[in-house]
C-alpha positions in Angstrom: -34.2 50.9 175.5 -34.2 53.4 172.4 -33.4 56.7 172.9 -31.4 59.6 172.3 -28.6 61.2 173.9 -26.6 64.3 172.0 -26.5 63.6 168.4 -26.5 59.4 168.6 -29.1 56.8 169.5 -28.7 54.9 171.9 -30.8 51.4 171.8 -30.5 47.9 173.6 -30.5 44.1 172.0 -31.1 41.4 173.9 -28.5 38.6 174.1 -28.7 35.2 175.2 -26.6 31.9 175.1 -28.0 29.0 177.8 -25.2 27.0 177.2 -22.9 29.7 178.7 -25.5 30.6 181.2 -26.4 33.8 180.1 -28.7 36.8 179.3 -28.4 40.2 178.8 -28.2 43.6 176.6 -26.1 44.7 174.4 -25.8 48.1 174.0 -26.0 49.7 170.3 -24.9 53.2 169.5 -26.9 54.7 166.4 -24.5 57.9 165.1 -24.2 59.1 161.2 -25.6 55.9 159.9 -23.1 53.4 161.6 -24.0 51.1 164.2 -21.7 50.0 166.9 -22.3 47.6 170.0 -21.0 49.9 173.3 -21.4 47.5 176.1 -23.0 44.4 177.6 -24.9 43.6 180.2 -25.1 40.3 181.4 -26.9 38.1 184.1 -24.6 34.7 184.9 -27.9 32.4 186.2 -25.3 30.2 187.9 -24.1 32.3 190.0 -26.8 35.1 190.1 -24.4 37.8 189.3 -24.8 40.6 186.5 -21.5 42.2 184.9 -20.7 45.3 182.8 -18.6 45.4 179.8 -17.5 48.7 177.5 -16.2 47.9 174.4 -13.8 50.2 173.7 -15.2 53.8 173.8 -17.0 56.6 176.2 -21.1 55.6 177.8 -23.2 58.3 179.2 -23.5 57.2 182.8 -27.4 57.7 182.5 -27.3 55.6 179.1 -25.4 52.6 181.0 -27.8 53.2 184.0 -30.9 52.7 181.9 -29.6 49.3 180.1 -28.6 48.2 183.9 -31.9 48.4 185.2 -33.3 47.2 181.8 -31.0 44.0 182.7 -32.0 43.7 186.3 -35.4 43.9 185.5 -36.7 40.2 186.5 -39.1 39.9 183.7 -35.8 40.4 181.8 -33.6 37.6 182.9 -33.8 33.3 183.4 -34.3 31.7 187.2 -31.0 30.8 188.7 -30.0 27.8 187.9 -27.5 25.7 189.1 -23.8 25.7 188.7 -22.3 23.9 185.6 -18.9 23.4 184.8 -17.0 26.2 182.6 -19.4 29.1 183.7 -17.9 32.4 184.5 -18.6 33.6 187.6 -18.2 36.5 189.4 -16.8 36.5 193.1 
């Protein structure tokens, strides 16, 4: 993702830790030279379940939409595998 929205730029890093389990976006917002990380998208492969995090601060809905689907895209994101011990899940 990279685009704008008002007078910031909005664009999306991919994250990844296999030992925890999982992949995702982070969310970077581009405004008056300072970068700041807005939200994370990740996909748990242990449990096949995505969750949403703001960090603190207002996201356009149409922003956080566009990093959803970039996250649910399935060229995006690991197989599921199976459960290990210590992964967060959501239920």
């Amino acid at each position: 993702m990279n685009r704008e929205h008002g007078d910031a730029r909005f664009t999306s890093r991919k994250v990844e830790d296999r030992a925890e389990g999982f992949v995702g976006f982070d969310l970077l917002r581009s405004h008056r030279g300072h970068d700041t990380c807005v939200a994370r998208v990740l996909f748990w492969g242990a449990c096949g379940q995505f969750s949403v995090e703001t960090l603190g601060t207002d996201v356009p809905l149409e922003v956080l939409e566009e990093v959803i689907a970039e996250a649910r895209s399935p060229s995006k994101r690991p197989r599921r595998s199976p459960p290990s011990a210590g992964t967060p899940c959501l239920t």
